[in-house]
N, C-alpha and C positions, 0 to 999 in steps of 0.2 A: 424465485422466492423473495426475491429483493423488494417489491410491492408489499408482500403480507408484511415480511420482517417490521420495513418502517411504520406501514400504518400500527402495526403491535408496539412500536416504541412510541410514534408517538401519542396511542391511547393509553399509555402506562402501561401495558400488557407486558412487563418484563419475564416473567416465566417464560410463555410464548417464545417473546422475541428471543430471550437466552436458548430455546429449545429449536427453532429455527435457522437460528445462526449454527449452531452445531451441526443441523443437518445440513445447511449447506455447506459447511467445510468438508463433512464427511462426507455428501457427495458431489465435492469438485477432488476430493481425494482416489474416491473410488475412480470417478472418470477418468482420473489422472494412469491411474495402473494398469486399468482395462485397457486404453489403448494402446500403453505401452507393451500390456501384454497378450495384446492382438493385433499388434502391431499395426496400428488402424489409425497411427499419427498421420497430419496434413498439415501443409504451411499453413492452411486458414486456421485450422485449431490449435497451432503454434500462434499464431498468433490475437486471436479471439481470448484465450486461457487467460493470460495476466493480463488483456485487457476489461475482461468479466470480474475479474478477482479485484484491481482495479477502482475499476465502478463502484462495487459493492463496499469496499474497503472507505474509498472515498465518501460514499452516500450517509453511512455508518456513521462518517467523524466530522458529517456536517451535522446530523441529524442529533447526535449524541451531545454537538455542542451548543445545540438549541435549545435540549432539554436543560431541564433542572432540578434537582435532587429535592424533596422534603425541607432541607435546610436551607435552599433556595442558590450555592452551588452550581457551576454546570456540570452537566457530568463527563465532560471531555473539556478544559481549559479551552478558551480561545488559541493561546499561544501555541500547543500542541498541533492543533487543527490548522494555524497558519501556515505552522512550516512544513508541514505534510504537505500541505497544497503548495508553496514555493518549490520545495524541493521536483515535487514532480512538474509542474510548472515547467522551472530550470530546464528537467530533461525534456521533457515533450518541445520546446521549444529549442532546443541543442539537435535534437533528434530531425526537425524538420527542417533545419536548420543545414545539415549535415545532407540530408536526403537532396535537398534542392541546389546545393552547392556541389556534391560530387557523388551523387546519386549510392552513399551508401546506407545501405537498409540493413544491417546485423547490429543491433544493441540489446547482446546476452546482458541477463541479472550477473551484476558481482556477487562476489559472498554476503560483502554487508548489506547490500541491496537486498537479498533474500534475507538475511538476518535481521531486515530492517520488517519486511512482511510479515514475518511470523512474529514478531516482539508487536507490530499490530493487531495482527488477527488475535493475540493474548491481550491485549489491554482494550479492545474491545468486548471480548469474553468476558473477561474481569470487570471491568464497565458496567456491564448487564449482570452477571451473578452481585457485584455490590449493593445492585437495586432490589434481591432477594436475600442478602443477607447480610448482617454486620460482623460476620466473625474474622477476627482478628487478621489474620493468614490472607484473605480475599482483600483487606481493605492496605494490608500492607502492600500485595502481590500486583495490586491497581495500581498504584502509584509509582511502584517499581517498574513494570509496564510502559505507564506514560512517562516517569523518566530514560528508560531506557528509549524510545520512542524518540523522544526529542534527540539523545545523543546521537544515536544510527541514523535519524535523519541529518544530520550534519554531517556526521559521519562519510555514510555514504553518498552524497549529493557533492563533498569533494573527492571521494574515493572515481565516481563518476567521471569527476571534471578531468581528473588526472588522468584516467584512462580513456579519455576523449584525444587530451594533446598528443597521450604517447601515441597514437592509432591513426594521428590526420597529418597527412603528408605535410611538411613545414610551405610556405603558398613562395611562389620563385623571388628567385632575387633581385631586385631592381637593375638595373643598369648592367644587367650580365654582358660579356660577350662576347657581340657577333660573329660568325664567321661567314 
């Protein structure tokens, strides 16, 4: 859906894209159950899943911070969009990092890390319903959103780092030794 979504935002099509974006949460939700409860998980779609979510998340909060509101506005802050992109940056770069120096490949989501997605996928919801409506509640609940957003991004990106040191064996000691 990630095609239609954008070209819908960026033809001003916000109903659309608000009603698209729903659908696809709701069916990466469904997919999410079903396999769980057909027990039909695979390392590939372990690992494909929050790389798909990802993308989309990402494309989202370039795409949203290109636009511009009526009032002329972006409608995603530059600053927000930056550090979304460092913080994941940070890890992708730690991760590959980690892979080629001692070949380990497990980096489960923290809590904040998940807490950190879903305060996205709302303040990009909230994003898009602001461009359909101005009531009150929606315009507070955006901004609450993107500031939550920036905090759990920091947040989480040192939650990360810590749980990187505590996990990587400390590297030997110089001048050990010998026997």
């Amino acid at each position: 859906m990630m095609p239609f979504l954008v070209a819908a935002i960026l033809q001003g099509e916000f109903l659309l894209s608000f009603v698209l974006f729903l659908a696809a949460g709701v069916s990466d939700a469904l997919d999410g159950l079903l396999a769980r409860a057909l027990k039909q998980r695979s390392m590939l779609g372990e690992y494909l899943d929050p790389v798909a979510d990802k993308l989309l998340l990402s494309t989202l909060f370039l795409v949203l911070t290109h636009m511009k509101s009526s009032s002329g506005e972006r409608l995603i802050p530059v600053t927000v969009t930056v550090m979304v992109f460092g913080r994941d940056m940070g890890i992708l770069i730690v991760a590959a990092i980690l892979y080629a120096a001692v070949g380990r490949r497990e980096f489960h989501p923290s809590v904040l890390g998940k807490a950190n997605t879903l305060v996205q996928i709302a303040a990009v919801a909230l994003v898009l319903l602001r461009q359909l409506t101005a009531q009150e509640w929606v315009v507070m609940f955006r901004q609450v959103t993107l500031d939550l957003t920036m905090l759990l991004t920091v947040a989480s990106g040192f939650h990360y780092a810590w749980l990187v040191s505590r996990r990587t064996p400390p590297p030997a000691a110089h001048g050990a030794a010998v026997r």
